[in-house]
Gaussian input, Z-matrix of N, CA and C with variables (Angstrom, degrees):
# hf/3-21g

backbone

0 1
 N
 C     1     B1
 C     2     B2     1     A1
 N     3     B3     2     A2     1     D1
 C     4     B4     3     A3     2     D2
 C     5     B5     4     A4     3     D3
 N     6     B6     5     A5     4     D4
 C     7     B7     6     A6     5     D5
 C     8     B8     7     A7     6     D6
 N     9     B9     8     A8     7     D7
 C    10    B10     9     A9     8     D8
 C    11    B11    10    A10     9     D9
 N    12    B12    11    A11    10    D10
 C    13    B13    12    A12    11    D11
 C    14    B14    13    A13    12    D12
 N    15    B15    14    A14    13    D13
 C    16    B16    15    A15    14    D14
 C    17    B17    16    A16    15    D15
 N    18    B18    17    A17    16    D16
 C    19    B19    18    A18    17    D17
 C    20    B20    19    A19    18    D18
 N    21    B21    20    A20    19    D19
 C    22    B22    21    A21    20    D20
 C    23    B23    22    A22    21    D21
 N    24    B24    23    A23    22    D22
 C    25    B25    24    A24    23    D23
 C    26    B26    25    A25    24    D24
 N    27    B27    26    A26    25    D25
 C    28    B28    27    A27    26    D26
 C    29    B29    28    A28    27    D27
 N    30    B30    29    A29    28    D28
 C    31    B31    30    A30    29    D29
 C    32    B32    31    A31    30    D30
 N    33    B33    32    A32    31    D31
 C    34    B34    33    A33    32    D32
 C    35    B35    34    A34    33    D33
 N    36    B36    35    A35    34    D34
 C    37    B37    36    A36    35    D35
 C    38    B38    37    A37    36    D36
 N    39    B39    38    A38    37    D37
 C    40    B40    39    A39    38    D38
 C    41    B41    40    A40    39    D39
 N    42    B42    41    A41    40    D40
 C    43    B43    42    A42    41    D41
 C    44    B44    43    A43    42    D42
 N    45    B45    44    A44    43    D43
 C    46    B46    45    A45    44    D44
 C    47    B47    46    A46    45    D45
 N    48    B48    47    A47    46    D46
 C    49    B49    48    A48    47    D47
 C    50    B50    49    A49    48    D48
 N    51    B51    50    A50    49    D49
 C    52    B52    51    A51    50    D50
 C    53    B53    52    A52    51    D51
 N    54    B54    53    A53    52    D52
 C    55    B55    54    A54    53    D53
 C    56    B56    55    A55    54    D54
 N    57    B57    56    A56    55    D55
 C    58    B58    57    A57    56    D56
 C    59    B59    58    A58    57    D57
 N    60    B60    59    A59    58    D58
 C    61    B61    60    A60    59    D59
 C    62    B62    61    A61    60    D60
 N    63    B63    62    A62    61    D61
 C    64    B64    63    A63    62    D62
 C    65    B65    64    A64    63    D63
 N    66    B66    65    A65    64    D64
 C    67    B67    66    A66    65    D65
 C    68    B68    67    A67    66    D66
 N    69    B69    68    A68    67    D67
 C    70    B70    69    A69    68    D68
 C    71    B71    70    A70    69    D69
 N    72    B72    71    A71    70    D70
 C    73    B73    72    A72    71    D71
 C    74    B74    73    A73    72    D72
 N    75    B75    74    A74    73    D73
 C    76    B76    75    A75    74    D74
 C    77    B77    76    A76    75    D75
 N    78    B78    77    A77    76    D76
 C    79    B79    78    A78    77    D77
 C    80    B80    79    A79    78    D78
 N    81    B81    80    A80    79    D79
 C    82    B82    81    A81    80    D80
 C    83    B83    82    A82    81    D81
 N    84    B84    83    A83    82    D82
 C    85    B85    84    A84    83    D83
 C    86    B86    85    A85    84    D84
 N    87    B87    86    A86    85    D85
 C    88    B88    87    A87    86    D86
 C    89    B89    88    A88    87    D87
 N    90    B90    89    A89    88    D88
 C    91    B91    90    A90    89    D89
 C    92    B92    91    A91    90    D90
 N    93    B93    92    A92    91    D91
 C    94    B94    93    A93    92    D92
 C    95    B95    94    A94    93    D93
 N    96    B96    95    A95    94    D94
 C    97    B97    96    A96    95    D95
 C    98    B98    97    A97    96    D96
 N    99    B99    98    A98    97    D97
 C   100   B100    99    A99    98    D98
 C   101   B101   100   A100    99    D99
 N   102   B102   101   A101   100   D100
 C   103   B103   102   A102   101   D101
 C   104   B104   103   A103   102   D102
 N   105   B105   104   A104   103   D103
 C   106   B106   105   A105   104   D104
 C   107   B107   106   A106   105   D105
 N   108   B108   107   A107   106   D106
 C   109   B109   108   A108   107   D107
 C   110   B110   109   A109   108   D108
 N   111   B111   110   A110   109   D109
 C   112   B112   111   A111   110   D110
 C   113   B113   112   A112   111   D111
 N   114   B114   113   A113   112   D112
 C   115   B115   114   A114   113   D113
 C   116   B116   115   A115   114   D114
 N   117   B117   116   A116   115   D115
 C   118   B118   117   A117   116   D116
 C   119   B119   118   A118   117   D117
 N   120   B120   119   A119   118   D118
 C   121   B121   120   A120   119   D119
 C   122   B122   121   A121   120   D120
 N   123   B123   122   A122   121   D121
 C   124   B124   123   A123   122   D122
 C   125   B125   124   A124   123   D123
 N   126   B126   125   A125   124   D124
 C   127   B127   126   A126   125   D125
 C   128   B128   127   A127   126   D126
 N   129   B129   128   A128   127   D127
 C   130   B130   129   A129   128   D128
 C   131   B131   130   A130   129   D129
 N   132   B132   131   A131   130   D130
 C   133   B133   132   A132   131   D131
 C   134   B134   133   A133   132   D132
 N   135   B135   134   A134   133   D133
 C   136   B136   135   A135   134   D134
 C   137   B137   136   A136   135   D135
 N   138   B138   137   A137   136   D136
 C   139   B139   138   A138   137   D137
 C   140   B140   139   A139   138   D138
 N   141   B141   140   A140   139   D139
 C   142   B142   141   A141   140   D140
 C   143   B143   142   A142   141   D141
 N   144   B144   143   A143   142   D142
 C   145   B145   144   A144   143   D143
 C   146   B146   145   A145   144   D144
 N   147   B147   146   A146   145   D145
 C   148   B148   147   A147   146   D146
 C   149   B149   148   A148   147   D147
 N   150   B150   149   A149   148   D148
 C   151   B151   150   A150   149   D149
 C   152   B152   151   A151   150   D150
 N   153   B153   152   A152   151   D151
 C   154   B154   153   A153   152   D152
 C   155   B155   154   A154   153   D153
 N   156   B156   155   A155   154   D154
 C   157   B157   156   A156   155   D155
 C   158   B158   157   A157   156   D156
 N   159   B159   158   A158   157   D157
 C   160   B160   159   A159   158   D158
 C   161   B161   160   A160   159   D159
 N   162   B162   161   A161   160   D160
 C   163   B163   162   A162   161   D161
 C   164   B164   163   A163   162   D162
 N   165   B165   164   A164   163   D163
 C   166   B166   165   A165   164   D164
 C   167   B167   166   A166   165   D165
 N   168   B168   167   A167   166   D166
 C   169   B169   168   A168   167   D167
 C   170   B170   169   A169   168   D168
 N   171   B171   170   A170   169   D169
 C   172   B172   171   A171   170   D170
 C   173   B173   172   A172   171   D171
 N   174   B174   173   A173   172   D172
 C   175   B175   174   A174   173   D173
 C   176   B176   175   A175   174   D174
 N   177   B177   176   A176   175   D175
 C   178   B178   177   A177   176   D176
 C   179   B179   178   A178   177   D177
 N   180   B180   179   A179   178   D178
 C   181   B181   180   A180   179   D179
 C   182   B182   181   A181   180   D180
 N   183   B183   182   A182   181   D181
 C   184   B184   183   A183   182   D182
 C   185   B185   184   A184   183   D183
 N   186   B186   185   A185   184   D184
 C   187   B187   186   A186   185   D185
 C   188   B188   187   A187   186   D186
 N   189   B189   188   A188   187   D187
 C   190   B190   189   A189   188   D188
 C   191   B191   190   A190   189   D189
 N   192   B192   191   A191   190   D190
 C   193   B193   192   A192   191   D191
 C   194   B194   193   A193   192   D192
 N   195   B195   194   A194   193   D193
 C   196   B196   195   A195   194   D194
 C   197   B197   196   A196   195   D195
 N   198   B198   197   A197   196   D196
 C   199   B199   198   A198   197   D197
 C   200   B200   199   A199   198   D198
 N   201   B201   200   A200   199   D199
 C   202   B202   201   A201   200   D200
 C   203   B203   202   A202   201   D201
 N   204   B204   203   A203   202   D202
 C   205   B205   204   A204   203   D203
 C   206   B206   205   A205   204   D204
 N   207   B207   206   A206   205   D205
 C   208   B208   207   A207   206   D206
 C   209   B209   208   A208   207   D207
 N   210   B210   209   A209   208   D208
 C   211   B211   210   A210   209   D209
 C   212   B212   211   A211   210   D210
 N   213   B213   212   A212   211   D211
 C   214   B214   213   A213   212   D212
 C   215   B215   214   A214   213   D213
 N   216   B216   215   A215   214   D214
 C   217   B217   216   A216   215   D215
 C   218   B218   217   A217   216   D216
 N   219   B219   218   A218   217   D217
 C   220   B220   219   A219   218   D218
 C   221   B221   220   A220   219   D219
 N   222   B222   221   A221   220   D220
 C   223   B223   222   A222   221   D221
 C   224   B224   223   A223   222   D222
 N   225   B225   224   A224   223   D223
 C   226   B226   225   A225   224   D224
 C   227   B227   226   A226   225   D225
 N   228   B228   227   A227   226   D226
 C   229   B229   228   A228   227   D227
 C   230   B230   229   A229   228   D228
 N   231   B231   230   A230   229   D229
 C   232   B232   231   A231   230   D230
 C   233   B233   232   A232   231   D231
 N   234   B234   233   A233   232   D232
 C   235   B235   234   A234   233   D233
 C   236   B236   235   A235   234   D234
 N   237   B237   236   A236   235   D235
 C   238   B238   237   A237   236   D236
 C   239   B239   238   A238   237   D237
 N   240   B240   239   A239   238   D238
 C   241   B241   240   A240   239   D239
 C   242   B242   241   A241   240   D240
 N   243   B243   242   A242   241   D241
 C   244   B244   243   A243   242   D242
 C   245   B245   244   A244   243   D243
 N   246   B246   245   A245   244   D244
 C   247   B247   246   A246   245   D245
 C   248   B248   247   A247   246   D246
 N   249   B249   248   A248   247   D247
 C   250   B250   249   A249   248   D248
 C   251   B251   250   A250   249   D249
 N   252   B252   251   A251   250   D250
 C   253   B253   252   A252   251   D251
 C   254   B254   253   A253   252   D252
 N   255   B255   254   A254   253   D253
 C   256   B256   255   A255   254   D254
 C   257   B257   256   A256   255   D255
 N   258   B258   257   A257   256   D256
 C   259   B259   258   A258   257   D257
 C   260   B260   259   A259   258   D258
 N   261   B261   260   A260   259   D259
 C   262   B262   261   A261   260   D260
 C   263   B263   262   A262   261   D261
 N   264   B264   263   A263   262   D262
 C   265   B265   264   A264   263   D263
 C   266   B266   265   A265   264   D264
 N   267   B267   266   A266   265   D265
 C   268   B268   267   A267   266   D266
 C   269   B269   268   A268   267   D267
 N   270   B270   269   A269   268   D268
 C   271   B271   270   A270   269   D269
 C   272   B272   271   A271   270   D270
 N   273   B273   272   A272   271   D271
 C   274   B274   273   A273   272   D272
 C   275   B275   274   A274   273   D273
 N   276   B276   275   A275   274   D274
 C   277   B277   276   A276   275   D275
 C   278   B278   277   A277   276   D276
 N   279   B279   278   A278   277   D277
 C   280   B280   279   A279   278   D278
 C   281   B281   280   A280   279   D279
 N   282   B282   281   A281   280   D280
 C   283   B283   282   A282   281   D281
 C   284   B284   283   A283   282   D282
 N   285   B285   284   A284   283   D283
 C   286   B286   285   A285   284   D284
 C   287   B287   286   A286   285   D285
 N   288   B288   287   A287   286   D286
 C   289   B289   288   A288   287   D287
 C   290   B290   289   A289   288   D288
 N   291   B291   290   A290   289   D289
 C   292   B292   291   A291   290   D290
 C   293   B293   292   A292   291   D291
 N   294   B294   293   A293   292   D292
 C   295   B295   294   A294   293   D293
 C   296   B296   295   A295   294   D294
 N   297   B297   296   A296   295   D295
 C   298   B298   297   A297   296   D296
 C   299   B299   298   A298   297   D297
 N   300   B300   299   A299   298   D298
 C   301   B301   300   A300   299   D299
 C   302   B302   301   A301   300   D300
 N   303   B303   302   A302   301   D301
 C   304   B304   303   A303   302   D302
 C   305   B305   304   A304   303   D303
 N   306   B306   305   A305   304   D304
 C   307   B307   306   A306   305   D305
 C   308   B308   307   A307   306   D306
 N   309   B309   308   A308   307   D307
 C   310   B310   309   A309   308   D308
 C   311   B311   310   A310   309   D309
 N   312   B312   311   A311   310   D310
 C   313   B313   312   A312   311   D311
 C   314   B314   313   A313   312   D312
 N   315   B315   314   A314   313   D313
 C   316   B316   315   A315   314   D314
 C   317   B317   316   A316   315   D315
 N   318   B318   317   A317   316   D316
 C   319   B319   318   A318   317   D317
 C   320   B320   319   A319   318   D318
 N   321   B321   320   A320   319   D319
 C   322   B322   321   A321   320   D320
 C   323   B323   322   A322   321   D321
 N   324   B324   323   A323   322   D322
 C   325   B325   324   A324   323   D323
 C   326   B326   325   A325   324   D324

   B1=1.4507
   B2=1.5218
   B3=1.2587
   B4=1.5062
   B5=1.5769
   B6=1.0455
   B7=1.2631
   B8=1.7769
   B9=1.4195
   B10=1.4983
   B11=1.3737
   B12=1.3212
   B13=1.8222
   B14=1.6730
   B15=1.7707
   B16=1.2860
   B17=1.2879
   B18=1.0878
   B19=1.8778
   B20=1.7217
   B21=1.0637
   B22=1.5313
   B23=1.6068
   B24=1.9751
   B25=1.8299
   B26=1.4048
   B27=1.8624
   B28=1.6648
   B29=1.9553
   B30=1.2197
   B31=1.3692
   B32=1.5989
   B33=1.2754
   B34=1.5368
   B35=1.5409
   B36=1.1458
   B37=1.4638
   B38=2.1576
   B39=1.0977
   B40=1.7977
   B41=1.6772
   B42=1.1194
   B43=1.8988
   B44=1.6298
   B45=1.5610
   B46=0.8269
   B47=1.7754
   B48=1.5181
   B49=1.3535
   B50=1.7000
   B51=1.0199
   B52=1.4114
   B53=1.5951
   B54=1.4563
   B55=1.1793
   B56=2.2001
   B57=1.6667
   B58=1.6233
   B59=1.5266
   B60=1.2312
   B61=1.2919
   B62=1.4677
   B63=1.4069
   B64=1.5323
   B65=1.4292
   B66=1.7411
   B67=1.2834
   B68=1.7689
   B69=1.6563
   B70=1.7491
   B71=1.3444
   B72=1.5367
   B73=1.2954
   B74=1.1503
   B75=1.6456
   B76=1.2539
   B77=1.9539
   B78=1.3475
   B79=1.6551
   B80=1.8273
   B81=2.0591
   B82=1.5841
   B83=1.4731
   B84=1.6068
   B85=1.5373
   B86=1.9840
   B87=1.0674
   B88=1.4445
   B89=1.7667
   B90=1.7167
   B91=1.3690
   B92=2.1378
   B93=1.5984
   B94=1.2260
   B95=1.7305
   B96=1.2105
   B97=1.6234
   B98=1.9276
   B99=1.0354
   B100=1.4217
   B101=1.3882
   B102=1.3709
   B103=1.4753
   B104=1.4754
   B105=1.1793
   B106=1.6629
   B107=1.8486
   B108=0.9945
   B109=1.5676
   B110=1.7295
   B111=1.5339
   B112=1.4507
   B113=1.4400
   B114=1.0800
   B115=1.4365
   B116=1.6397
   B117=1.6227
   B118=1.8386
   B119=1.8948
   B120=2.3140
   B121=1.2902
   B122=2.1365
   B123=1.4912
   B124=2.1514
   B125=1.4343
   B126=1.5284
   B127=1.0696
   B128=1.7195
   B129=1.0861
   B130=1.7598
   B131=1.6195
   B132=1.4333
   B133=1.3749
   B134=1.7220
   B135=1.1788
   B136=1.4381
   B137=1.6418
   B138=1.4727
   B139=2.0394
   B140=1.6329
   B141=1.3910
   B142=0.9595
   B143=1.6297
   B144=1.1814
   B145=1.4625
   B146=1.6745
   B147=1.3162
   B148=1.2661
   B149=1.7266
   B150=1.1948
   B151=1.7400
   B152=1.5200
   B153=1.2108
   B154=1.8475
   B155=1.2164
   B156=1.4021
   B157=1.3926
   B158=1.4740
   B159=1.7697
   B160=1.1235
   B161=1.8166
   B162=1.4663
   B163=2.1130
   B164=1.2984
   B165=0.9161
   B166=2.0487
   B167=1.5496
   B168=1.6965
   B169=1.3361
   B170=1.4435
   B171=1.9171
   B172=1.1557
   B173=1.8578
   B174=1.1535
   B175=1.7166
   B176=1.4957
   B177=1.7026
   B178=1.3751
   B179=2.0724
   B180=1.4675
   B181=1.3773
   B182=1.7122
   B183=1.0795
   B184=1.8343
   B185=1.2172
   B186=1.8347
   B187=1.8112
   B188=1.5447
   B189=1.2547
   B190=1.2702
   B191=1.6750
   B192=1.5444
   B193=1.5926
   B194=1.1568
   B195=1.0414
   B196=1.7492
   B197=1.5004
   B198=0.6464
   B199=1.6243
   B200=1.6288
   B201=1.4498
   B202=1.3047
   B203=1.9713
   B204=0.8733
   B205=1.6381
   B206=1.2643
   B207=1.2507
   B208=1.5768
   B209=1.4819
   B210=1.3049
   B211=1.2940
   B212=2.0352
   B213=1.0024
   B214=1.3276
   B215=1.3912
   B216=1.7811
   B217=1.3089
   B218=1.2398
   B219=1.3660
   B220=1.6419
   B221=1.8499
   B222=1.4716
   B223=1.9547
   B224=1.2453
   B225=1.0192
   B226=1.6519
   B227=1.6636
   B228=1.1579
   B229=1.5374
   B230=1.5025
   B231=1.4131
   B232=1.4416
   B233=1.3386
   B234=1.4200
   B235=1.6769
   B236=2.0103
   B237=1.2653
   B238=1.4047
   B239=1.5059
   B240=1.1515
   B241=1.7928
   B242=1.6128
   B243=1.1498
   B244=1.3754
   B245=1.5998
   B246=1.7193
   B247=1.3538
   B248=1.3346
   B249=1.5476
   B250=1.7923
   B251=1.3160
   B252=1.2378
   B253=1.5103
   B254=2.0580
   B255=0.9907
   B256=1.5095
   B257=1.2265
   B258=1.8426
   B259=1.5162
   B260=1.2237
   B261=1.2891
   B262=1.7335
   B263=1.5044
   B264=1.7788
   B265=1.2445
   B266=1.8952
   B267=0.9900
   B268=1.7104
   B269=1.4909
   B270=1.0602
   B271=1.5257
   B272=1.8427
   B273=1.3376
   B274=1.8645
   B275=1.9122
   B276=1.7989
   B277=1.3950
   B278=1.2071
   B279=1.5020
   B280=1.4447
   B281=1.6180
   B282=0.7585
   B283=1.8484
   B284=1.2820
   B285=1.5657
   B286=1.5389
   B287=1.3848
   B288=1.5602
   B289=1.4545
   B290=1.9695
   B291=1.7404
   B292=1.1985
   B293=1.4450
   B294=1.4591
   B295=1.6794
   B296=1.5448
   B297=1.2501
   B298=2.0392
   B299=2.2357
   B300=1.1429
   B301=1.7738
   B302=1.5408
   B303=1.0106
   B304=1.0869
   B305=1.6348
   B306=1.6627
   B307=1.1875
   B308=1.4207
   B309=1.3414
   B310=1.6537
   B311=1.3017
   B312=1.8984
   B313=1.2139
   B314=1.6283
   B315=1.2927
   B316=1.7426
   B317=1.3829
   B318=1.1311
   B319=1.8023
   B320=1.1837
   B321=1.3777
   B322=1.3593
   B323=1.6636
   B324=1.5722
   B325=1.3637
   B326=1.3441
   A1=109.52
   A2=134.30
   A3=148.91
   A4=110.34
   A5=84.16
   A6=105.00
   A7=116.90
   A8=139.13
   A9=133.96
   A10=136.61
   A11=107.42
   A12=105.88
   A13=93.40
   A14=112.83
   A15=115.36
   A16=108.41
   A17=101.71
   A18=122.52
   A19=89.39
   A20=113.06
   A21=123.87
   A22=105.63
   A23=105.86
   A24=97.95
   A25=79.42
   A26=83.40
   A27=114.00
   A28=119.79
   A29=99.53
   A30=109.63
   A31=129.47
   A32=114.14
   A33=75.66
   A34=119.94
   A35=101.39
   A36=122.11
   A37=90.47
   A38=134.20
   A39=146.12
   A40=80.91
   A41=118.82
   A42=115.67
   A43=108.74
   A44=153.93
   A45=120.31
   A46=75.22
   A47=128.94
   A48=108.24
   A49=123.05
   A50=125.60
   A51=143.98
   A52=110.10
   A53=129.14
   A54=145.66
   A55=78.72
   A56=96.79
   A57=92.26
   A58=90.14
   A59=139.37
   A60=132.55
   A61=125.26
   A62=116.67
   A63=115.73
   A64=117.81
   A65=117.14
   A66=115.75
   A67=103.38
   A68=97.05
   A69=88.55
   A70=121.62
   A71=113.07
   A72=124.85
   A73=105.83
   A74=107.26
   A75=102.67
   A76=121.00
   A77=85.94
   A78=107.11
   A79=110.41
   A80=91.34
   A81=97.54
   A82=105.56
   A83=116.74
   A84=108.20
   A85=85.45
   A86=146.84
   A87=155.08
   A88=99.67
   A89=119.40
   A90=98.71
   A91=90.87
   A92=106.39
   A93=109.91
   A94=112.56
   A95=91.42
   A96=98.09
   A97=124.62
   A98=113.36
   A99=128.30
   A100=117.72
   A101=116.12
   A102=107.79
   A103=133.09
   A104=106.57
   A105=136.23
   A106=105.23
   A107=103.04
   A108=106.91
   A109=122.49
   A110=106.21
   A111=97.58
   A112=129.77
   A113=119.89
   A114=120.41
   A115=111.33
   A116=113.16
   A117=137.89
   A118=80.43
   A119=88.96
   A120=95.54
   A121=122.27
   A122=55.45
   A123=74.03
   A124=104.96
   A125=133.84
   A126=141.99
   A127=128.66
   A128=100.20
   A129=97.88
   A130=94.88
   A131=91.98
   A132=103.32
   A133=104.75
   A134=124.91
   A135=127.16
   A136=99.73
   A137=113.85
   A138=97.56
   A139=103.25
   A140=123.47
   A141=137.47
   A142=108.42
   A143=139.34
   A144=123.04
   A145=96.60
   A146=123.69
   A147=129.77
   A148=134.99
   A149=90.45
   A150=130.86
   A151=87.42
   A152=138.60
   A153=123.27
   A154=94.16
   A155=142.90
   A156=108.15
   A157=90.95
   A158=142.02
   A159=135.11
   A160=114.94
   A161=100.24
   A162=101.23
   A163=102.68
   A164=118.61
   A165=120.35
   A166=97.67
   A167=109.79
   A168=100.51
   A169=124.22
   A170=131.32
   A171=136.92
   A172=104.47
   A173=104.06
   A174=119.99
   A175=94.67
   A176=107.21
   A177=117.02
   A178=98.49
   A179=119.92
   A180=125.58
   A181=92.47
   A182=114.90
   A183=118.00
   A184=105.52
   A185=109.04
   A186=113.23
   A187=116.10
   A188=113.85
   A189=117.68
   A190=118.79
   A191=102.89
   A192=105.61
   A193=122.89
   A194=137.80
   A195=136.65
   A196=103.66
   A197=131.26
   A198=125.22
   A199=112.05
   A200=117.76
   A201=128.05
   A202=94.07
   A203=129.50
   A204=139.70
   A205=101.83
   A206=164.71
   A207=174.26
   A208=108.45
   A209=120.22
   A210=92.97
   A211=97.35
   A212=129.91
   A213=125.59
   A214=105.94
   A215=113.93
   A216=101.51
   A217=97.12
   A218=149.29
   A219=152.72
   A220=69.84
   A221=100.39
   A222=98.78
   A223=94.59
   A224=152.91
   A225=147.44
   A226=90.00
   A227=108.38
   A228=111.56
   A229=127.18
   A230=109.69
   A231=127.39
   A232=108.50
   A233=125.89
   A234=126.91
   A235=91.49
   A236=113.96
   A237=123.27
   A238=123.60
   A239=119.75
   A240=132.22
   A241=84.69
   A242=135.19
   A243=128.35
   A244=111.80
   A245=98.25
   A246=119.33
   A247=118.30
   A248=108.83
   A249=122.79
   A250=100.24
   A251=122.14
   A252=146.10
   A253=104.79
   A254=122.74
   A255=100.20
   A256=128.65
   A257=128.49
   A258=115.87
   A259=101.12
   A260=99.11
   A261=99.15
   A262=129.76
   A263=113.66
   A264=122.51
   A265=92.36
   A266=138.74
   A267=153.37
   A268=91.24
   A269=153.85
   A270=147.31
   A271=88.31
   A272=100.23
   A273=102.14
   A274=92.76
   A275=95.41
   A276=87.03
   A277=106.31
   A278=124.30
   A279=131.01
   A280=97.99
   A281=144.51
   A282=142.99
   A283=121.13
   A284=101.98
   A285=112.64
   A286=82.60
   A287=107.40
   A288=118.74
   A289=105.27
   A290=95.90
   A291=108.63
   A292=125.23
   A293=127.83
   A294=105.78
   A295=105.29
   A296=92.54
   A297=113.99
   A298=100.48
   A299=79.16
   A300=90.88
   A301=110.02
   A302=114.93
   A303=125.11
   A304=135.11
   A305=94.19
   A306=109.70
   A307=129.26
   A308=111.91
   A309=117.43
   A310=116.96
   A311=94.12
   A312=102.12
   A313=119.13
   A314=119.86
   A315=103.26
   A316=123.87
   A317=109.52
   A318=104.96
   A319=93.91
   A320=128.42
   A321=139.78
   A322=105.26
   A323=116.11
   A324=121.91
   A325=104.38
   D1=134.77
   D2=164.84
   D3=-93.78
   D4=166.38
   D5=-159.16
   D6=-129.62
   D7=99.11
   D8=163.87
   D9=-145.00
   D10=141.33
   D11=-159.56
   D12=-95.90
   D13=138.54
   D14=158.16
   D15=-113.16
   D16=157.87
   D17=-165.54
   D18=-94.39
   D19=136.60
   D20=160.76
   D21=-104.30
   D22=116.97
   D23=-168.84
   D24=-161.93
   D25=149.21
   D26=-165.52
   D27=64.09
   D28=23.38
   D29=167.92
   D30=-137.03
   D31=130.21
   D32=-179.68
   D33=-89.71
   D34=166.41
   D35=-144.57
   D36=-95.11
   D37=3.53
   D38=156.92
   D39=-83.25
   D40=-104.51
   D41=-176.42
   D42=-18.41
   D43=-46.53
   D44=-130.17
   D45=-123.82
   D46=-63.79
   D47=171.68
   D48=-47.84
   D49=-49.57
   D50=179.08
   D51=83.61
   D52=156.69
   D53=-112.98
   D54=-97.09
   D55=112.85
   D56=171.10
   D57=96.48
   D58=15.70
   D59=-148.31
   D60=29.00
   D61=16.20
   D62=-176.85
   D63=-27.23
   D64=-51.10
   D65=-160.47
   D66=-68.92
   D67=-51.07
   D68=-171.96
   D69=-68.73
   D70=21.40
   D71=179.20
   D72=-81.73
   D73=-43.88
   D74=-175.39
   D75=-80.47
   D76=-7.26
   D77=-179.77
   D78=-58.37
   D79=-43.77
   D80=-169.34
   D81=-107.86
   D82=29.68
   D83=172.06
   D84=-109.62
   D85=-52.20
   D86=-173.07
   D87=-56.02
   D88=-15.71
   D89=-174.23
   D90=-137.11
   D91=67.87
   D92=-177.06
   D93=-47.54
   D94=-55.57
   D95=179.99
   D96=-43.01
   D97=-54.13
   D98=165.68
   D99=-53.98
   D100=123.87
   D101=151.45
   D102=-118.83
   D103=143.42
   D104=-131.57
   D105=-115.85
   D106=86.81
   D107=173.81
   D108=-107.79
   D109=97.37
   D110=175.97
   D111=-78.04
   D112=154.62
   D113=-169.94
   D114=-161.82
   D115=93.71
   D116=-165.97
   D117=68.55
   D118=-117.82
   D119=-173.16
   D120=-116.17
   D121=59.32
   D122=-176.77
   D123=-135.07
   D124=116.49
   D125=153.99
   D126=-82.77
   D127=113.51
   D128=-167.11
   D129=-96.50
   D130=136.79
   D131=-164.04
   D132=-126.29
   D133=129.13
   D134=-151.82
   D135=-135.91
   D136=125.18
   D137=-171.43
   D138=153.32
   D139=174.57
   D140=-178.48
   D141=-41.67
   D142=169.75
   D143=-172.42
   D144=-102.54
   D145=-37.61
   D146=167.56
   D147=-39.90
   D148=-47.47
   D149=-177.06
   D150=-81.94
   D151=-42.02
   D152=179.99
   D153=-98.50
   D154=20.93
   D155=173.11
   D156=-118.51
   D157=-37.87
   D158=129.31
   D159=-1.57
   D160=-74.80
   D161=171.85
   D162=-43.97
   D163=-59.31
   D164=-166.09
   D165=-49.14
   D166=-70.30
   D167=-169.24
   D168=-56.82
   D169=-11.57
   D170=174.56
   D171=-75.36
   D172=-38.14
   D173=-171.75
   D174=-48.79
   D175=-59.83
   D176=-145.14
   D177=-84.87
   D178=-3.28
   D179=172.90
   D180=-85.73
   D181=-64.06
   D182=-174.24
   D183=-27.91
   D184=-74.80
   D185=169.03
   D186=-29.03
   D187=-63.60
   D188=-166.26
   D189=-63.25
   D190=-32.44
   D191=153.83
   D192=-69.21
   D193=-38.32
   D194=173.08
   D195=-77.96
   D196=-38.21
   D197=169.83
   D198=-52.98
   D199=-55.50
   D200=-172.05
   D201=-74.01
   D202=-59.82
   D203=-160.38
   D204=-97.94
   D205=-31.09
   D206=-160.49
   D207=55.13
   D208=14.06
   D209=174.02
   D210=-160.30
   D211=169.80
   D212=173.26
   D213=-148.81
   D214=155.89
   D215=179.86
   D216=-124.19
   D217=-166.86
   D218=-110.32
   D219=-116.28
   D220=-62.82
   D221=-165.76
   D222=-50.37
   D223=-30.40
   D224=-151.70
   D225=-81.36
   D226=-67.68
   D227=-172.82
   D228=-55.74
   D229=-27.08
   D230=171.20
   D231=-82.21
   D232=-30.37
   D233=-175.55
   D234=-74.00
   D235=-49.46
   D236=174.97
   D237=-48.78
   D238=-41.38
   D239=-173.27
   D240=-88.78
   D241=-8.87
   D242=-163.23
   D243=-95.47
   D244=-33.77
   D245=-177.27
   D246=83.88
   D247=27.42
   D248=-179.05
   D249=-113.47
   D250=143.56
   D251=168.53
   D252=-28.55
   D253=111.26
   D254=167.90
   D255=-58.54
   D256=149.67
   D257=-176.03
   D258=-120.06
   D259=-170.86
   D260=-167.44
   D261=36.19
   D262=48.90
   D263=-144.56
   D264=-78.88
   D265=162.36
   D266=-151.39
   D267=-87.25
   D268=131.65
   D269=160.85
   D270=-54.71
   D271=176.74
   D272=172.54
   D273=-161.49
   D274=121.00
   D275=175.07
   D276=-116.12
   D277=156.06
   D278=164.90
   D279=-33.00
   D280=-62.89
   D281=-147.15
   D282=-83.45
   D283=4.70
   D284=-175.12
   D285=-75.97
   D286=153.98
   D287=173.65
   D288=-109.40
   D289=-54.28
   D290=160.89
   D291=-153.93
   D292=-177.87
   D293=159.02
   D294=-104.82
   D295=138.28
   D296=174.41
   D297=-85.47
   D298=-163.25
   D299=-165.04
   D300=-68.76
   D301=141.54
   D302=-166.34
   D303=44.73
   D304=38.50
   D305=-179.65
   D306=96.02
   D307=-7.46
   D308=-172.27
   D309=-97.75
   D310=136.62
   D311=-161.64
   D312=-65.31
   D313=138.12
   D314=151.83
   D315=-107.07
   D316=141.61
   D317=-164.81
   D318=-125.68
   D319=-171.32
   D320=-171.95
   D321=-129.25
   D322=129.71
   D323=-159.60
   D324=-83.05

């Protein structure tokens, strides 16, 4: 078994685990084999070397969707580990400042 930690950066880390860890729930039911220990923004990832480098490349699509869109929801992440286009993708405007609870935007007037 091998062993490697990925850094979760330029996202925030409420968007990318999600509230209860919901989202990386769904991260560690799609990768049974692996085990998945988070810790802040470093996930130590323990498992076949194949099977984590597959995880890495799903990790590093998630980032790259929340980075581009600011926010993802559980279907977003499951359409993603799936390797299908995401739907119902978030509009994203310049004026968003951030998202507040339960998703709402704050923008700047």
């Amino acid at each position: 078994m091998s062993e490697i930690v990925i850094d979760i950066e330029g996202v925030s880390l409420v968007d990318f685990f999600g509230i209860n860890n919901s989202k990386f729930n769904v991260l560690k039911q799609s990768f049974p084999k692996l085990k998945l220990i988070p810790r802040g923004n470093k996930i130590k990832v323990i498992g076949n070397m194949n099977d984590m480098e597959l995880f890495r490349e799903k990790v590093d699509l998630i980032t790259d969707f929340l980075q581009r869109y600011g926010s993802a929801s559980a279907q977003h992440i499951e359409e993603i580990l799936a390797g299908l286009e995401p739907t119902n993708v978030p509009k994203r405007s310049s004026d968003i400042i951030l998202y507040g609870p339960h998703g709402n935007l704050i923008k700047a007037k």
